[in-house]
N, C-alpha and C positions, 0 to 999 in steps of 0.2 A: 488104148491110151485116151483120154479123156484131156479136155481143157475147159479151164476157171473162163468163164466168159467173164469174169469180175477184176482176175487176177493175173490174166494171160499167162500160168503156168499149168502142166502138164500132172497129172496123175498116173501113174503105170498101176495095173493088175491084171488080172484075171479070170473068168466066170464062164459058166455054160449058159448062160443066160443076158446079152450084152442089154437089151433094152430093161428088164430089169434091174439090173443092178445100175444103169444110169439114173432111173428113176428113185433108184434107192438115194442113190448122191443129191441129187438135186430138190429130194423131198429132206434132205437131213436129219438122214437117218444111217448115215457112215461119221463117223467120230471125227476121222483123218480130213475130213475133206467139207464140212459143218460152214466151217466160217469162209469157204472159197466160192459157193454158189452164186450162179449157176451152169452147169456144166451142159458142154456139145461133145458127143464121139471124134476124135479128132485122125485115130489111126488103129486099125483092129486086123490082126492074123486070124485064121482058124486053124486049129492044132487037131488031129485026130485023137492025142489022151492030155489030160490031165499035167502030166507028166511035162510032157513035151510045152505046155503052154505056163509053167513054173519055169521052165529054163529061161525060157525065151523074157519073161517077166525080169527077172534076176537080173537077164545079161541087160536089158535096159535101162536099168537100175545103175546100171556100173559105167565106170569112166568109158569102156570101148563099146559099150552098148550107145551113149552119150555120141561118140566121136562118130561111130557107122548110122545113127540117125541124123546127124549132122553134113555127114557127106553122103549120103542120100538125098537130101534136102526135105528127110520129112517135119525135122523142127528147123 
């Protein structure tokens, strides 16, 4: 989970490579995320496949993914 140091909103994804693809955001070279710069790591899982780090994405994407980072207090 990434955040707009600009726009104090969150970004969700993915990657096997977290310091890379922050660089990628912040050098604007991601489409989604261009006019939000620039970004800090704000909350990162490590998943053992692929797979397992797509669900996890999705579910925080979603209303109850929303609500379980909200009572957690990580946003």
């Amino acid at each position: 989970m990434l955040q707009s140091l600009k726009e104090k909103k969150y970004y969700y994804g993915h990657t096997s490579n977290l310091d890379t693809r922050l660089k990628e955001h912040n050098n604007g070279k991601v489409r989604a995320t261009k006019g939000r710069r620039p970004f800090k790591v704000y909350y990162f899982e490590i998943f053992s496949t692929q797979s397992e780090a797509v669900k996890k994405e999705l579910f925080f994407k979603s209303i109850g993914g929303y609500i379980f980072l909200k009572g957690k207090g990580i946003i």
